[in-house]
C-alpha positions as a Markdown table, in Angstrom:
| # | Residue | x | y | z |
|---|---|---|---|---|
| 1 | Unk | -141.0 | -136.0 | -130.0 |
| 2 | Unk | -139.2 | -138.9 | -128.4 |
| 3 | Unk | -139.7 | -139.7 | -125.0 |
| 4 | Unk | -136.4 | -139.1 | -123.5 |
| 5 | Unk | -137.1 | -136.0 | -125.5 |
| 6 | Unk | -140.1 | -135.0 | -123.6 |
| 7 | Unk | -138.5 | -136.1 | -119.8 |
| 8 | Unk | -135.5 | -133.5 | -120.5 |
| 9 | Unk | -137.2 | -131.0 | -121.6 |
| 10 | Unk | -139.7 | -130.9 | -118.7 |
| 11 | Unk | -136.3 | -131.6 | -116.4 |
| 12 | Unk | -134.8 | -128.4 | -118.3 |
| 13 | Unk | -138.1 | -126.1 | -118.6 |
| 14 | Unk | -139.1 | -126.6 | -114.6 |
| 15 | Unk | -135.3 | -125.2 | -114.0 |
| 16 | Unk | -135.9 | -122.3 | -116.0 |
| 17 | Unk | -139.3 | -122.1 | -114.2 |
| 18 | Unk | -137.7 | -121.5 | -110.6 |
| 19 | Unk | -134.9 | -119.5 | -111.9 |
| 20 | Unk | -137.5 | -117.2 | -113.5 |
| 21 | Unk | -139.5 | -117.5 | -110.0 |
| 22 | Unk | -136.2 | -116.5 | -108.6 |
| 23 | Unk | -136.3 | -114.0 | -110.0 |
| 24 | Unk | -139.5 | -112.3 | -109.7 |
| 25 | Unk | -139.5 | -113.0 | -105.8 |
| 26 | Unk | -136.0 | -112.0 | -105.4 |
| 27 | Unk | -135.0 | -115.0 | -103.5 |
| 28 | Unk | -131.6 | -115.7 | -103.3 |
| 29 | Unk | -130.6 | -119.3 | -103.9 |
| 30 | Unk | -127.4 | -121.0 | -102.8 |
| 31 | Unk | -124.8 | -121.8 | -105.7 |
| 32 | Unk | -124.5 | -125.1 | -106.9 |
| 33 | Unk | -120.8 | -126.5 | -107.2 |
| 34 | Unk | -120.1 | -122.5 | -108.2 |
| 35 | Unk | -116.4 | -123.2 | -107.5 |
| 36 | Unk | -115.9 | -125.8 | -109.8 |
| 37 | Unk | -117.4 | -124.4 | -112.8 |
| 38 | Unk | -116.1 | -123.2 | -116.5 |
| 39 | Unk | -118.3 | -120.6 | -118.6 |
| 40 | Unk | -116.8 | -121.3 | -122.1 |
| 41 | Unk | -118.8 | -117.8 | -123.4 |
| 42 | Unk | -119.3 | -117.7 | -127.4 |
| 43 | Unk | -119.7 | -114.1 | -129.2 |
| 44 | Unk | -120.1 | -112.9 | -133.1 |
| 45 | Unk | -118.6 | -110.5 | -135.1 |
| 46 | Unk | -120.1 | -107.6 | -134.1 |
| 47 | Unk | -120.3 | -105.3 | -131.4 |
| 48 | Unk | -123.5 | -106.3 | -129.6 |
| 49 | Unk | -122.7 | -109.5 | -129.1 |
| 50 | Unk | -119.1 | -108.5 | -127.5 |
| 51 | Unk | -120.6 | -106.7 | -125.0 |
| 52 | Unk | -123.5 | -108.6 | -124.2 |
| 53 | Unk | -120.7 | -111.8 | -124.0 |
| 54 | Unk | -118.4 | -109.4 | -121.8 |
| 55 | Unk | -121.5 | -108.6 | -119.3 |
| 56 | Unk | -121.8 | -112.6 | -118.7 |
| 57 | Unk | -118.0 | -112.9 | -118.3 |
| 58 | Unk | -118.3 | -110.5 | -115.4 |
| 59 | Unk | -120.9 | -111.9 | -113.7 |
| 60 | Unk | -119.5 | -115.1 | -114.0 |
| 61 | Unk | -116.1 | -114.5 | -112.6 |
| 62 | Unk | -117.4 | -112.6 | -109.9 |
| 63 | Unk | -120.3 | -115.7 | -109.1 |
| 64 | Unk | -116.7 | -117.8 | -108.4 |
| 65 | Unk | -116.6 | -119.6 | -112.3 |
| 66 | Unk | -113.2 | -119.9 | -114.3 |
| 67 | Unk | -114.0 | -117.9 | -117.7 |
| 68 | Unk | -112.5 | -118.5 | -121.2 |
| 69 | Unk | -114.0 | -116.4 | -124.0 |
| 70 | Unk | -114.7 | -117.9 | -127.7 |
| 71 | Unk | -114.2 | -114.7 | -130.2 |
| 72 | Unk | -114.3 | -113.8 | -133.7 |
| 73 | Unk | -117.1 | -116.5 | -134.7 |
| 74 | Unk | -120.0 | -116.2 | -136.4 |
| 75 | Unk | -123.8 | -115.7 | -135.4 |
| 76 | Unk | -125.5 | -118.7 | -137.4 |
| 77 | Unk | -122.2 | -121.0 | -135.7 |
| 78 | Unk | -123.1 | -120.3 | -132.2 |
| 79 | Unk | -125.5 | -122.9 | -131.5 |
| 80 | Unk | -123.4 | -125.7 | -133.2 |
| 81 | Unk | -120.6 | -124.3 | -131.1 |
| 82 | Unk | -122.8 | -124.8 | -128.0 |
| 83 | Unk | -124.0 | -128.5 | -129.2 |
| 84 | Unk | -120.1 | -129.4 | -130.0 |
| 85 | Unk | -119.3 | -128.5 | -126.2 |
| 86 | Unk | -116.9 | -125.9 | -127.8 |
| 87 | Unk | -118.7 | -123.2 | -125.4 |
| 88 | Unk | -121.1 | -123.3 | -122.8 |
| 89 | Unk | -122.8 | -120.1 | -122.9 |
| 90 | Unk | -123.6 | -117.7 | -125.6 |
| 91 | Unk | -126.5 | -115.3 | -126.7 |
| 92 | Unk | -128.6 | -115.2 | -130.2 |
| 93 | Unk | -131.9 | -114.2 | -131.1 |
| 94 | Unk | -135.2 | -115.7 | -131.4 |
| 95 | Unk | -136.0 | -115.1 | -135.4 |
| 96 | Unk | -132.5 | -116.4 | -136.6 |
| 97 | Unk | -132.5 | -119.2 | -134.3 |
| 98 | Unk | -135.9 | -120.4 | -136.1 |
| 99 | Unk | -134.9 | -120.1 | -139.5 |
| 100 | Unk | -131.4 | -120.9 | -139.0 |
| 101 | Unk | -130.6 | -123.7 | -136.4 |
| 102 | Unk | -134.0 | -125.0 | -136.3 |
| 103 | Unk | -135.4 | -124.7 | -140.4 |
| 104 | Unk | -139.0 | -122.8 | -139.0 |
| 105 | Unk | -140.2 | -119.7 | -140.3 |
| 106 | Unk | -139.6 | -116.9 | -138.0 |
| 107 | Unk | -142.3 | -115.6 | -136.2 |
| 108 | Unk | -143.9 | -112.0 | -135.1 |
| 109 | Unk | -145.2 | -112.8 | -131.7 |
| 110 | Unk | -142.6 | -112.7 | -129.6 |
| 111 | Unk | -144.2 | -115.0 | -126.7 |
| 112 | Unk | -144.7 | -117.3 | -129.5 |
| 113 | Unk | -141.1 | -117.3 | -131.0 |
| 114 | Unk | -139.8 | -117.5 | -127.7 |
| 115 | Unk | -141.8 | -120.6 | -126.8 |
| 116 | Unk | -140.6 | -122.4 | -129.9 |
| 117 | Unk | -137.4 | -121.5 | -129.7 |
| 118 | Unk | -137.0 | -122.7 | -126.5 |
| 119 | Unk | -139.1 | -126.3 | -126.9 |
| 120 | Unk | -137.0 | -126.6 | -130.2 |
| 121 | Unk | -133.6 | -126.1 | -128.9 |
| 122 | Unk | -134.0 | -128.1 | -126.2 |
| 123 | Unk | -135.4 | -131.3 | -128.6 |
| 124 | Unk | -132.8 | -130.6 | -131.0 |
| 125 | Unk | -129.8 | -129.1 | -129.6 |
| 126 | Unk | -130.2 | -130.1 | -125.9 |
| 127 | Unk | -129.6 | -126.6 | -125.3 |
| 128 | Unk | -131.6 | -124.2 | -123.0 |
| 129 | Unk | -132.7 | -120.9 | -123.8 |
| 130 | Unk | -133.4 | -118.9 | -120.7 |
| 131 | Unk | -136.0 | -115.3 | -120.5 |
| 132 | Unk | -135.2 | -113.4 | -123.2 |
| 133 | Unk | -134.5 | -109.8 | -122.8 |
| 134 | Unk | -136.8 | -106.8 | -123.8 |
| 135 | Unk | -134.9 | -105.5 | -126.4 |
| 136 | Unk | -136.2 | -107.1 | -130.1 |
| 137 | Unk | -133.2 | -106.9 | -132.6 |
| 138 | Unk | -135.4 | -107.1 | -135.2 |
| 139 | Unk | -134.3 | -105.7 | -138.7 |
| 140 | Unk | -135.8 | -102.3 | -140.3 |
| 141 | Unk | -134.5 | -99.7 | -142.5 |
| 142 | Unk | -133.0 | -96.2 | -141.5 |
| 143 | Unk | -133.3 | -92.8 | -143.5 |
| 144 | Unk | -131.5 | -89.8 | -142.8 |
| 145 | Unk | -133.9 | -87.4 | -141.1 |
| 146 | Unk | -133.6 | -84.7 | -143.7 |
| 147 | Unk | -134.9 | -86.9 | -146.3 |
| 148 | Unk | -137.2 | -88.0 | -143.6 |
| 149 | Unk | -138.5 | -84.6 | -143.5 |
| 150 | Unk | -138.4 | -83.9 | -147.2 |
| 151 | Unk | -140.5 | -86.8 | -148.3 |
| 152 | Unk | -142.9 | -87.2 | -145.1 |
| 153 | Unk | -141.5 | -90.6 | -144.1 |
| 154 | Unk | -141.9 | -92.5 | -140.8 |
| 155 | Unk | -143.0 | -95.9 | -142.4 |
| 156 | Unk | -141.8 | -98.5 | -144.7 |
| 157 | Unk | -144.9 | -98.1 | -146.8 |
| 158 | Unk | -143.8 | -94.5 | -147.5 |
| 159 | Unk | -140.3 | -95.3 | -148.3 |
| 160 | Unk | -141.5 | -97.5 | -150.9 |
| 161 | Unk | -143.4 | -95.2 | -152.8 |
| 162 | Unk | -140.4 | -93.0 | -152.6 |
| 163 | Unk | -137.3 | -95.1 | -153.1 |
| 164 | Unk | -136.5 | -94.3 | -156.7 |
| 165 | Unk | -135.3 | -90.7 | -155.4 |
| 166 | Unk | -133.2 | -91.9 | -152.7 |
| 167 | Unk | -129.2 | -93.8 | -152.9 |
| 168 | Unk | -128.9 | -97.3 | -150.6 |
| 169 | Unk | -126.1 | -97.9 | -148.9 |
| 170 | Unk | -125.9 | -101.5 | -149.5 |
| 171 | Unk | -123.8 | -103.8 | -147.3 |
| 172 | Unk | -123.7 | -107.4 | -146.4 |
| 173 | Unk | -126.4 | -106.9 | -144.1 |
| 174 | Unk | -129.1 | -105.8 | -146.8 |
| 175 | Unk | -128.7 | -109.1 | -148.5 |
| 176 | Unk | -128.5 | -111.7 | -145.5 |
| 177 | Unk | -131.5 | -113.8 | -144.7 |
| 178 | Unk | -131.9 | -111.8 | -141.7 |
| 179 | Unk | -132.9 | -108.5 | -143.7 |
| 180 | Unk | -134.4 | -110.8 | -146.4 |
| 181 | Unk | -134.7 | -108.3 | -149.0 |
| 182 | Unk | -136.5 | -110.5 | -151.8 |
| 183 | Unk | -139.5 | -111.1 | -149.1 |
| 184 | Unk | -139.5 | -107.3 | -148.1 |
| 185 | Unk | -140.5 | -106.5 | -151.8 |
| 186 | Unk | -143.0 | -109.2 | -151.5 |
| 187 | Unk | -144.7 | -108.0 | -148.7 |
| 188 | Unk | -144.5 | -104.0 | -149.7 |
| 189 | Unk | -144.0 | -103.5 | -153.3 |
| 190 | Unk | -140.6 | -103.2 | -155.4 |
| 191 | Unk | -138.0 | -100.8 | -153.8 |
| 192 | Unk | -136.2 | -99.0 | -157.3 |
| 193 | Unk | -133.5 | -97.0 | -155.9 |
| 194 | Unk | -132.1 | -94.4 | -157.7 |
| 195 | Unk | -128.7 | -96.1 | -157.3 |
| 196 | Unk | -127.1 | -98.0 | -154.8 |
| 197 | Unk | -123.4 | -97.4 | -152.8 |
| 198 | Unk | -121.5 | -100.4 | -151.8 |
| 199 | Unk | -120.3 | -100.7 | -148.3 |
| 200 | Unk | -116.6 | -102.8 | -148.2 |
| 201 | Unk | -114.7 | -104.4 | -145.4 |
| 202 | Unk | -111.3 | -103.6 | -146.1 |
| 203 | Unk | -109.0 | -106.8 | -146.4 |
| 204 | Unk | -107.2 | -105.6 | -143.4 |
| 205 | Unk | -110.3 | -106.8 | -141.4 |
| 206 | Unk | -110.0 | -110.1 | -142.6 |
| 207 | Unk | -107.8 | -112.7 | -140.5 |
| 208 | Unk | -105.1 | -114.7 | -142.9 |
| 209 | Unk | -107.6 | -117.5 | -143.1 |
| 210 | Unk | -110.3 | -115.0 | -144.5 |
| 211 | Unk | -112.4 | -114.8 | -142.0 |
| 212 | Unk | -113.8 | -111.4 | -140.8 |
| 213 | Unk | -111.9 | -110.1 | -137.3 |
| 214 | Unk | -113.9 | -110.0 | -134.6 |
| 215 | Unk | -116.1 | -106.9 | -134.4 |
| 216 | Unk | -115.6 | -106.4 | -138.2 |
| 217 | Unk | -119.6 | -106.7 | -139.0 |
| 218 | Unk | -119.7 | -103.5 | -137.0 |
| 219 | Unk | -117.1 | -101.4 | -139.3 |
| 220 | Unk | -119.5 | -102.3 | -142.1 |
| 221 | Unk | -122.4 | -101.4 | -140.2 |
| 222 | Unk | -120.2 | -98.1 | -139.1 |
| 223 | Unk | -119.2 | -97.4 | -143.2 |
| 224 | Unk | -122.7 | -97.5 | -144.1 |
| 225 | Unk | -124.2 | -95.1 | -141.4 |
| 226 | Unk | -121.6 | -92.5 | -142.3 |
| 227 | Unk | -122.6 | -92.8 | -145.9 |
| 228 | Unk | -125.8 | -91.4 | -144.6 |
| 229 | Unk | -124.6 | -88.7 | -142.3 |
| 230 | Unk | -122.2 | -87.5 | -145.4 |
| 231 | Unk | -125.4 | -87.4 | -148.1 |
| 232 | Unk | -123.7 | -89.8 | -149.9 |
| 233 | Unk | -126.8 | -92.1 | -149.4 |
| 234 | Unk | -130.0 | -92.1 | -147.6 |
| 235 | Unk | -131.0 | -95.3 | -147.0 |
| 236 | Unk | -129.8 | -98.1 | -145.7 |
| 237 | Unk | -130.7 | -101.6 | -143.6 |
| 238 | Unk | -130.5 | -101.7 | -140.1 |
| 239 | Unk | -131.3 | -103.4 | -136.7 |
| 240 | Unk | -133.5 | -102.1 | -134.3 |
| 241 | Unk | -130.5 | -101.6 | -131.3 |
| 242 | Unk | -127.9 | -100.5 | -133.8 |
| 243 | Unk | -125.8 | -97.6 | -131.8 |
| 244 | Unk | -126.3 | -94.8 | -134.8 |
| 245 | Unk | -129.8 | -94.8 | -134.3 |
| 246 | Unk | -128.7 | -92.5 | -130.9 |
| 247 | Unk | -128.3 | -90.2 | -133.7 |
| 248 | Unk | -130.6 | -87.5 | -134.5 |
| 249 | Unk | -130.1 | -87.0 | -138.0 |
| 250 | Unk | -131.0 | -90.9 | -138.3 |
| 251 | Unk | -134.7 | -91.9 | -138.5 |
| 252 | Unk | -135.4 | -96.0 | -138.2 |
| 253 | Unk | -138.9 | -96.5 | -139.6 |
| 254 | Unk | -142.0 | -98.0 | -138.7 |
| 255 | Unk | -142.1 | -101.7 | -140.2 |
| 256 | Unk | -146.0 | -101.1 | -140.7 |
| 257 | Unk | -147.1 | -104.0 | -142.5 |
| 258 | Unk | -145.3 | -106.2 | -139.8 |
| 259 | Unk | -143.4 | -108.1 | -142.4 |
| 260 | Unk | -139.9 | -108.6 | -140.2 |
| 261 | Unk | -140.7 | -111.0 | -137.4 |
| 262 | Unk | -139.4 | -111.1 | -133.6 |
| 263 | Unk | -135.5 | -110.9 | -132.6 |
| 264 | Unk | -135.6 | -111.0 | -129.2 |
| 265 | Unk | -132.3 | -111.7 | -127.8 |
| 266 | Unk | -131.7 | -114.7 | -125.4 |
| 267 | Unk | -128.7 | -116.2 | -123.7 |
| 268 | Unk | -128.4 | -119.9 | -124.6 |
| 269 | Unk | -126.7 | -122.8 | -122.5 |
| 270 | Unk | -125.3 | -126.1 | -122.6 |
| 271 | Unk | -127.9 | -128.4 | -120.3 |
| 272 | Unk | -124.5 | -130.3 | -118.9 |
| 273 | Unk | -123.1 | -126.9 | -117.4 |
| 274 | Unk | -126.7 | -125.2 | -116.0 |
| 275 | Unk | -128.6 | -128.0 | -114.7 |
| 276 | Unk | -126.2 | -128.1 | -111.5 |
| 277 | Unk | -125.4 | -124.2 | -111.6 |
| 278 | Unk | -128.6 | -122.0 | -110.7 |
| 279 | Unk | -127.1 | -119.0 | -109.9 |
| 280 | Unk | -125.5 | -118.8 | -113.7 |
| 281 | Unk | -128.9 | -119.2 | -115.4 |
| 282 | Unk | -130.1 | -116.2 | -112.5 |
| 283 | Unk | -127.7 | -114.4 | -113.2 |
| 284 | Unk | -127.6 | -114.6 | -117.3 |
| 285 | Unk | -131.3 | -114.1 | -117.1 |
| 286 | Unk | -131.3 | -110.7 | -114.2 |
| 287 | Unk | -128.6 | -109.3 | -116.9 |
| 288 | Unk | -130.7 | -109.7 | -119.7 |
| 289 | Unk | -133.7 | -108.4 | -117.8 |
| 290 | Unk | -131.7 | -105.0 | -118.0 |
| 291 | Unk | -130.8 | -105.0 | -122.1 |
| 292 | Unk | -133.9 | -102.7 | -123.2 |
| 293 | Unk | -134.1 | -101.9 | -127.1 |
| 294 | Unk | -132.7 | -98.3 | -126.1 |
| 295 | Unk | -130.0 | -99.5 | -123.8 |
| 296 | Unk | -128.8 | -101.4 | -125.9 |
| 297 | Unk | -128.5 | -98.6 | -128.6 |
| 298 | Unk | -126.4 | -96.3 | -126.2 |
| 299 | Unk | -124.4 | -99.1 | -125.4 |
| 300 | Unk | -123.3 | -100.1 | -129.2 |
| 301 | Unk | -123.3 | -96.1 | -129.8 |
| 302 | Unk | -120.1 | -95.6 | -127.2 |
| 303 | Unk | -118.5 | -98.7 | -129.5 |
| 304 | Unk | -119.2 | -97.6 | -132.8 |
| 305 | Unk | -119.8 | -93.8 | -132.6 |
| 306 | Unk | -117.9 | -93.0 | -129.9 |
| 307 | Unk | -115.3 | -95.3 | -130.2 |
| 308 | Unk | -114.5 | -97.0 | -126.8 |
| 309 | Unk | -113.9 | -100.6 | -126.3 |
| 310 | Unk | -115.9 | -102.6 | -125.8 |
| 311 | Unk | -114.3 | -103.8 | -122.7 |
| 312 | Unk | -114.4 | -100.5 | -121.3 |
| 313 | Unk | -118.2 | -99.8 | -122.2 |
| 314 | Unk | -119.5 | -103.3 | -120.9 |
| 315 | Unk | -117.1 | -102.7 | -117.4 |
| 316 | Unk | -119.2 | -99.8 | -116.8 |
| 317 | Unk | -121.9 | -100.6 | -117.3 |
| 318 | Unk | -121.6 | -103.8 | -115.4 |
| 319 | Unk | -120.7 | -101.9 | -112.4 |
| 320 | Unk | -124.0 | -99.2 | -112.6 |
| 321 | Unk | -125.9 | -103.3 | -112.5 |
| 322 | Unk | -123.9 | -105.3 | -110.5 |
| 323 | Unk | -125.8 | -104.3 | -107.2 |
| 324 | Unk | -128.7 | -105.9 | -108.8 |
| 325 | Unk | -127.6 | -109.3 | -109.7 |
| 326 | Unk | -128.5 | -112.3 | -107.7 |
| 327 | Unk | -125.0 | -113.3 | -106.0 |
| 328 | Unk | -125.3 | -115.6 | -103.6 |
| 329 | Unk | -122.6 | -114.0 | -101.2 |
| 330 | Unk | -124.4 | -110.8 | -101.5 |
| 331 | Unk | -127.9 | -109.3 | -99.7 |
């Protein structure tokens, strides 16, 4: 590591010591320069990251920043967006960050991805990543409960010995380096479905440049869950804080031979913008401090089961939290 290297990242890591501290004490520290500053907020293509981005609008208009959201972009592109100075702020997770912006294999301790995640995209990136929230994103597979029930399963292990009786619902998801499919056989055996089902974006999702609309990884996500609540198929990939897991005829099983590693999510900023703005890292990290594996499952659930926007679901639920976050103006 170079040394200019090593002097920022001990600059960087001692602020997101005190805002941590901050946190835990519950001090309240002045704003820095609050007035003056711009949250450029990144978010993906699908439904979590919407609402996780709309949470840190909030609290950033309401901590005195200007606000300009970056939509419709996609998950891998969010750090480069962050190093371009084409946004400010954004979230990701821990595994994909690894693998992705920083060529390391994941890893399943989440203290330890966190750590290198942080150190790394820092070094690299001169981005910091602040706490991380509880909820792990991590990627499993889901069964429909009666076939759950039929064939005794509640772990990956089990599925495997089954899988030649049961249809996939394959979408884009099953294939992506996330999910890894190819290293899943590896680690449990060979998964023979009896056949597979196809999960389609329609083209009307697609922008006139081709790209996928924002929110359109979620209809895919959507199409393949309702394959599985129609019989049509009973398997398909999934992520741990995917909203149809609130239902019960939807069983996510236990990845027992800890083969998918840690996907703890994380807000990410620009060094330039958070070095003379506490209060945004505080408040990015108290609003993660709330995002639970299940809360974050309800709230995707109202977007993609329910069918409320995602503006309305992250408004409300900003409001049940807002009491909590660290505002200087407020006791």
């Amino acid at each position: 590591m170079k040394k200019k290297h090593i002097l920022r990242l001990g600059l960087v890591l001692g602020v997101t010591g005190v805002l941590t501290m901050g946190l835990l004490t519950g001090c309240r520290m002045k704003a820095v320069d609050n007035s003056k500053g711009h949250a450029y907020i990144g978010a993906a293509q699908d439904t979590e990251s919407e609402i996780i981005s709309e949470l840190y609008a909030l609290a950033m208009k309401d901590g005195g920043y200007a606000v300009t959201r970056v939509f419709d972009q996609k998950s891998a592109d969010l750090p480069t967006l962050l190093q371009k100075g084409k946004t400010n702020v954004s979230m990701g997770r821990t595994g994909a960050l690894l693998r992705d912006t920083l060529n390391v294999d994941p890893i399943q301790d989440e203290k330890k991805s966190l750590d290198e995640v942080q150190t790394g995209m820092m070094t690299v990136m001169d981005v910091t990543v602040l706490d991380a929230a509880p909820a792990d994103d991590r990627p499993g597979l889901a069964v429909t409960k009666a076939a759950a029930d039929q064939y005794g399963l509640k772990t990956v292990s089990d599925l495997q010995k089954v899988s030649g009786r049961l249809v996939l619902a394959r979408d884009g998801f099953y294939d992506s380096n996330d999910f890894d499919s190819a290293g899943l056989s590896k680690a449990y055996g060979t998964f023979d479905w009896k056949s597979e089902k196809a999960v389609h974006v329609k083209a009307s999702s697609k922008t006139k440049s081709g790209r996928l609309k924002a929110g359109s990884d979620s209809l895919a996500s959507a199409a393949k869950y309702k394959l599985l609540k129609s019989g049509e198929a009973q398997v398909c990939a999934a992520r741990a804080t995917d909203g149809w897991l609130t239902d019960s005829g939807i069983v996510f099983l236990e990845d027992d031979r800890d083969f998918w590693p840690a996907y703890q999510l994380v807000s990410m900023s620009r060094n330039d913008f958070l070095t003379h703005r506490i209060q945004a890292g505080r408040l990015l990290n108290a609003i993660n401090a709330k995002l639970t594996t299940k809360e974050l499952r309800k709230l995707n659930a109202q977007v993609e089961v329910e069918g409320k926007s995602y503006t309305a679901v992250a408004k409300a639920y900003y409001d049940s939290i807002q009491g909590d976050l660290p505002f200087s103006d407020k006791k």
